[in-house]
C-alpha positions as CSV (number, residue, x, y, z in Angstrom):
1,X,0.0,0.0,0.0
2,X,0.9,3.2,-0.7
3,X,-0.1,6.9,-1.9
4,X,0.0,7.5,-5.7
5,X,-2.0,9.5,-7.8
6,X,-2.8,9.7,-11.6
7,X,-0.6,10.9,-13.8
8,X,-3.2,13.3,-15.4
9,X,-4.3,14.7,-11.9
10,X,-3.1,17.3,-10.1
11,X,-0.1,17.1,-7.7
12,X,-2.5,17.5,-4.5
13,X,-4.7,14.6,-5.1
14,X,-3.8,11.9,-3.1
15,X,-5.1,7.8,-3.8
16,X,-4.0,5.2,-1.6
17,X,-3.8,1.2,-2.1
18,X,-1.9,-0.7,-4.1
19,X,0.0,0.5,-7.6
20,X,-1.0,-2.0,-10.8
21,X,2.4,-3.9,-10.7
22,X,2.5,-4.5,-7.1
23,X,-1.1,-6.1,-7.6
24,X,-0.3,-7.9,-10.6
25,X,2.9,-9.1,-9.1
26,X,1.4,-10.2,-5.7
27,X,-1.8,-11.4,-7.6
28,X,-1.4,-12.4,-11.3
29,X,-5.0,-11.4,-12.2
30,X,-5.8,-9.0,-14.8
31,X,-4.4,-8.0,-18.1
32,X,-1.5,-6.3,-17.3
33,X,0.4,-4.4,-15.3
34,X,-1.0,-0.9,-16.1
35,X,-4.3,-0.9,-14.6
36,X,-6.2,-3.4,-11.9
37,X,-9.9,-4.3,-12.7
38,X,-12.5,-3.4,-10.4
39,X,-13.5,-6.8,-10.3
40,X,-10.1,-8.3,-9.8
41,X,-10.0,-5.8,-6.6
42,X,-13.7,-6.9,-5.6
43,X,-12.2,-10.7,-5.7
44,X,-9.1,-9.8,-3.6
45,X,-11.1,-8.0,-1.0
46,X,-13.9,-10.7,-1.2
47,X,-10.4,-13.5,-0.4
48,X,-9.5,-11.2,2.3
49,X,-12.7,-11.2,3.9
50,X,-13.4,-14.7,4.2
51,X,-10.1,-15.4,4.7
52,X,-10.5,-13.3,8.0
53,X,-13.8,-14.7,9.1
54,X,-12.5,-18.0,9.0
55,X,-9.5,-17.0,11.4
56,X,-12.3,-15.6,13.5
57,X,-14.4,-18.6,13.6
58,X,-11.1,-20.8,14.2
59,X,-10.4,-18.1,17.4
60,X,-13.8,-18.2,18.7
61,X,-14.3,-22.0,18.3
62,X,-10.9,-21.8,20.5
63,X,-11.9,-19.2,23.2
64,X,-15.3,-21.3,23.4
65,X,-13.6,-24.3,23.9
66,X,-11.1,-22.8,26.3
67,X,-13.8,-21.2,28.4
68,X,-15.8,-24.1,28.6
69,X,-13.1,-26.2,30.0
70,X,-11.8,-23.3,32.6
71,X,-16.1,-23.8,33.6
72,X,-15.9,-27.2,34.2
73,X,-12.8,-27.1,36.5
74,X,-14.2,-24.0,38.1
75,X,-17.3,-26.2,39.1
76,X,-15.3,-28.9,40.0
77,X,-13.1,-26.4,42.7
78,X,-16.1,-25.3,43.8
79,X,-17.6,-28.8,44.7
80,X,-14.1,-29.3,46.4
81,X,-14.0,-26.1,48.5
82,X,-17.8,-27.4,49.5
83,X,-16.3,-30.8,50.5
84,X,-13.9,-29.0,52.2
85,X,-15.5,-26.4,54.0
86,X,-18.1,-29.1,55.5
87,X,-14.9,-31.3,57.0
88,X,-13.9,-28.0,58.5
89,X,-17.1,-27.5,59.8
90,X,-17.2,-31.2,61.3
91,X,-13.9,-31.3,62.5
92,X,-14.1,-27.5,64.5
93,X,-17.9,-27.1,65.2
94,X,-18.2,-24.0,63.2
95,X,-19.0,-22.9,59.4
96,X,-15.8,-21.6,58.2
97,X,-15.5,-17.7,57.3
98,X,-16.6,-17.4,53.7
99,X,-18.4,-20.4,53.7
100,X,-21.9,-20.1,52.8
């Protein structure tokens, strides 16, 4: 990416994106190397996006994962510190602090 401008525009008009033989280069699509097709740039974008989404969905699906494991050992502490807190309770004669 980077700033260019038309060679029959004025010096103070400012584009930015890709020049034609960058995208031809990194790409291969079009006709040459003079000029990129809206619809080549629509396709790019279009890769891009789904490309994206799918690193997303693969990141979410991972979180999700993640945070239902961290759930499951959360419930299982908690059972534990129950267990716990009743063999204090048996063993002094009083709930411990904290303990419901």
């Amino acid at each position: 990416m980077r700033e260019w401008r038309y060679t029959n525009e004025s010096a103070g008009v400012r584009h930015l994106g890709p020049v034609a033989q960058d995208f031809q280069a990194a790409f291969g699509l079009g006709t040459d190397d003079k000029s990129i097709g809206t619809v080549d740039a629509d396709g790019v974008a279009l890769a891009a996006i789904q490309a994206l989404n799918r690193k997303l969905e693969e990141e979410l699906h991972r979180r999700d994962t993640k945070n239902a494991e961290l759930e499951q050992q959360n419930v299982g502490l908690a059972k534990r510190l129950g267990e716990l807190e009743q063999l204090l309770t048996s063993l002094t004669g009083k709930p411990s602090e904290g303990a419901p």
